[in-house]
ROZALUM-662038 format. One record per residue (C-alpha): x, y, z; residue in three letters; residue number from 1; chain. Coordinates in pm, whole numbers. Layout:
<atoms>
<atom><east>X</east><north>Y</north><up>Z</up><aa>ALA</aa><i>NUM</i><ch>A</ch></atom>
...
</atoms>
This chain:
<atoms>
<atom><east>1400</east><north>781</north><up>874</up><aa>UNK</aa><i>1</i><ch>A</ch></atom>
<atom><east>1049</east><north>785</north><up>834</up><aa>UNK</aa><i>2</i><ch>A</ch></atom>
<atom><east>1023</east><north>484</north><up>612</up><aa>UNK</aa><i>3</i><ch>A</ch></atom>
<atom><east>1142</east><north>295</north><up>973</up><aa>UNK</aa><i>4</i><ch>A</ch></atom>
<atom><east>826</east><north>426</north><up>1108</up><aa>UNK</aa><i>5</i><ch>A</ch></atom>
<atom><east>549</east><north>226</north><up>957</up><aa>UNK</aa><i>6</i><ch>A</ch></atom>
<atom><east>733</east><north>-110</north><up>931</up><aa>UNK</aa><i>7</i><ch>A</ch></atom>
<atom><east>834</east><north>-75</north><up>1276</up><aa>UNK</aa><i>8</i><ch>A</ch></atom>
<atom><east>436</east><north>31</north><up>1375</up><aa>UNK</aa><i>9</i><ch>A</ch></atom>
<atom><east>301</east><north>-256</north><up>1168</up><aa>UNK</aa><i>10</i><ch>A</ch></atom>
<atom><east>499</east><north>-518</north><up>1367</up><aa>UNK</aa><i>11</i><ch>A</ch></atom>
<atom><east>443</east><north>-383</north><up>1671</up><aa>UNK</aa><i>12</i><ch>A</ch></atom>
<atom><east>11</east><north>-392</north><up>1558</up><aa>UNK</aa><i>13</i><ch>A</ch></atom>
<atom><east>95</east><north>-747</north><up>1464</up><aa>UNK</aa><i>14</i><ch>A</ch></atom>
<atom><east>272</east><north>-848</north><up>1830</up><aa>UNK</aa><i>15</i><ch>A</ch></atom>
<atom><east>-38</east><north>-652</north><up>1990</up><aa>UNK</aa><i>16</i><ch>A</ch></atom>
<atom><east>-236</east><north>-859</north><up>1791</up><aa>UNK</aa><i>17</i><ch>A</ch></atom>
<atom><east>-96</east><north>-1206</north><up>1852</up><aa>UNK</aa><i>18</i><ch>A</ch></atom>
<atom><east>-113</east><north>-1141</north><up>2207</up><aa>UNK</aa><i>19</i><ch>A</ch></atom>
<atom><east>-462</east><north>-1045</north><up>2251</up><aa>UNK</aa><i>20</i><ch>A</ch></atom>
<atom><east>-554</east><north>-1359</north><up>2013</up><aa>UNK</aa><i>21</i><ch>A</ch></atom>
<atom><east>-259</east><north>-1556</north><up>2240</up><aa>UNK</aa><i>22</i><ch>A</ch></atom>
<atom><east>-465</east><north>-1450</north><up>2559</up><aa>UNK</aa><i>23</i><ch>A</ch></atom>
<atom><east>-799</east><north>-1516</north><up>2445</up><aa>UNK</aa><i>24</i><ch>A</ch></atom>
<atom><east>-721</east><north>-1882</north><up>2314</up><aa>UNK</aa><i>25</i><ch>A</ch></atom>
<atom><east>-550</east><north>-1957</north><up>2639</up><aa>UNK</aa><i>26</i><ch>A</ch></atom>
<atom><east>-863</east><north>-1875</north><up>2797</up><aa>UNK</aa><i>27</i><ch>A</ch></atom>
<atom><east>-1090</east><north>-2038</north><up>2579</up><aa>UNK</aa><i>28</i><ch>A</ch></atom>
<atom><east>-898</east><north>-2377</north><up>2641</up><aa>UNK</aa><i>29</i><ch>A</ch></atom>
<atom><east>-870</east><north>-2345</north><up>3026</up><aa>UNK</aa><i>30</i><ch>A</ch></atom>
<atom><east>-510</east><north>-2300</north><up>2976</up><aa>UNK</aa><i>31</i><ch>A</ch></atom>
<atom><east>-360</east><north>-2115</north><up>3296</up><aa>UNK</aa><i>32</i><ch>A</ch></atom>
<atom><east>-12</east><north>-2266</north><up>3336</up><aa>UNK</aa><i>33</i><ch>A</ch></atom>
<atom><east>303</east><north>-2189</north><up>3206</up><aa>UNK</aa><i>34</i><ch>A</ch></atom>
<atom><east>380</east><north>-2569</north><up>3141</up><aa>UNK</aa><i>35</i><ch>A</ch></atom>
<atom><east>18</east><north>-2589</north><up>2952</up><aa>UNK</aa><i>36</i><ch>A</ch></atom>
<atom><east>93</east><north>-2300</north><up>2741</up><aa>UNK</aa><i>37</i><ch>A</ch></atom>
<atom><east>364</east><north>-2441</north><up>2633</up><aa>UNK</aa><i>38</i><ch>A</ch></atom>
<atom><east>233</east><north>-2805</north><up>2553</up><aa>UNK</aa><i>39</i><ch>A</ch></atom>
<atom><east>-48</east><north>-2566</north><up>2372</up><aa>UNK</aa><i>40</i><ch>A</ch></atom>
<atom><east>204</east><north>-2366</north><up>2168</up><aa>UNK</aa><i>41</i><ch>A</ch></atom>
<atom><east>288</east><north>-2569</north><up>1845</up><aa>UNK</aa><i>42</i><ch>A</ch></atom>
<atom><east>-81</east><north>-2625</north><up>1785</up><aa>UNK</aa><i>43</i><ch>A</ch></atom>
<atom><east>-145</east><north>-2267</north><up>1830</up><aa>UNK</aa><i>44</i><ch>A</ch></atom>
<atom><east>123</east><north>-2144</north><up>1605</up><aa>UNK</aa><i>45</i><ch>A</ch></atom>
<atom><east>10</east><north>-2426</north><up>1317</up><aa>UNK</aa><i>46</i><ch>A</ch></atom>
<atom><east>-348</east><north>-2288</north><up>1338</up><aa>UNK</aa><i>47</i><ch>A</ch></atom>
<atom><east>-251</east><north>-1894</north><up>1319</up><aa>UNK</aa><i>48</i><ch>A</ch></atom>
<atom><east>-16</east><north>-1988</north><up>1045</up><aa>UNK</aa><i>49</i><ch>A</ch></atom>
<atom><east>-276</east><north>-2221</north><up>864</up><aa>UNK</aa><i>50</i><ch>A</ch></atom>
<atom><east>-519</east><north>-1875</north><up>897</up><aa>UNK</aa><i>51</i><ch>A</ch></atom>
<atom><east>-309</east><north>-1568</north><up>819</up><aa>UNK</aa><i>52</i><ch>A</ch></atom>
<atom><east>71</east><north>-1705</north><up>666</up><aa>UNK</aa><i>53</i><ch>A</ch></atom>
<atom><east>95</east><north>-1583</north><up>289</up><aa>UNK</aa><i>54</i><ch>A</ch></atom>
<atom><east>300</east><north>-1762</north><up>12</up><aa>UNK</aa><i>55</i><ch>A</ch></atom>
<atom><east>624</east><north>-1571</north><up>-68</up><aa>UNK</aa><i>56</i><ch>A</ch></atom>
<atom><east>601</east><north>-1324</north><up>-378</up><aa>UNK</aa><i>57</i><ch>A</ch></atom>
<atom><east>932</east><north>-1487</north><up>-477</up><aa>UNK</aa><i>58</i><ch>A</ch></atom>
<atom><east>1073</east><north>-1840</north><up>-446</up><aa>UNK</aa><i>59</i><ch>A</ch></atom>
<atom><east>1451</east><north>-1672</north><up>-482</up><aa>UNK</aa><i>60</i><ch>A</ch></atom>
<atom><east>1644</east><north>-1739</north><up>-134</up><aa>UNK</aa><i>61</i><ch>A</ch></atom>
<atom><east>1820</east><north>-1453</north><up>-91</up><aa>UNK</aa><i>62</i><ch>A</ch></atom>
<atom><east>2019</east><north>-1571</north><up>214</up><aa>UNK</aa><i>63</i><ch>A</ch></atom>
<atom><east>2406</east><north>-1626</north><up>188</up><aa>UNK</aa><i>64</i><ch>A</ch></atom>
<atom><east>2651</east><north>-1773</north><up>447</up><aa>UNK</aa><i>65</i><ch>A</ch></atom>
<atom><east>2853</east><north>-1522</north><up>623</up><aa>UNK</aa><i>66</i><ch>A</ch></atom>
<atom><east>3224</east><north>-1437</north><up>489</up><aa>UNK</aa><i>67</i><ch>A</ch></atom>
<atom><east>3500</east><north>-1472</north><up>660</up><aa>UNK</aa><i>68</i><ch>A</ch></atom>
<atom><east>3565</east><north>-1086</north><up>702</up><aa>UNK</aa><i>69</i><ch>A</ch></atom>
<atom><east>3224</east><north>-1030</north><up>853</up><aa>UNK</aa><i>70</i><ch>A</ch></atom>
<atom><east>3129</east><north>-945</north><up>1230</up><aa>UNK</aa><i>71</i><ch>A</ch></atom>
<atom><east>2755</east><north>-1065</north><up>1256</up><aa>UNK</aa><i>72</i><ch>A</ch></atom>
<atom><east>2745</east><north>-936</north><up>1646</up><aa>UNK</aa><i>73</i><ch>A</ch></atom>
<atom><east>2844</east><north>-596</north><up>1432</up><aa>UNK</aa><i>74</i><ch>A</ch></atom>
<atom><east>2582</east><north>-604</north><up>1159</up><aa>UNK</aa><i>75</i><ch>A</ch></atom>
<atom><east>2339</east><north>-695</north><up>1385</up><aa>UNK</aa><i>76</i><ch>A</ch></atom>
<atom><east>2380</east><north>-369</north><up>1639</up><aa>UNK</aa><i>77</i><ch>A</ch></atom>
</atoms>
């Protein structure tokens, strides 16, 4: 259980952190409208990603499709 702790405190650090950066470049760009955000997002996200995105340790995919026998609504509650 306490392993859940830090991950969990660590994203939620990172979501604070987006936000206030979120807020901040809305305001430096005038932005103040829902349909402006928007238009503004995809730049936004290219820039934070071109900033603070790290190459994978790993090229292996680990992904798999889903059997037959599986409930994803299940695995995922």
């Amino acid at each position: 259980m306490r392993t859940a702790v830090r991950p969990r405190g660590c994203v939620e650090r990172a979501h604070l952190t987006l936000q206030d950066r979120v807020v901040k470049e809305l305001r430096l760009r005038g932005i103040s409208t829902i349909d402006a955000s928007n238009a503004h997002a995809p730049a936004f996200i290219a820039s934070y990603n071109a900033r603070f995105a790290k190459p994978p340790k790993s090229a292996f995919d680990a992904h798999r499709p889903l059997r037959d026998d599986e409930d994803l609504d299940a695995i995922l509650t």
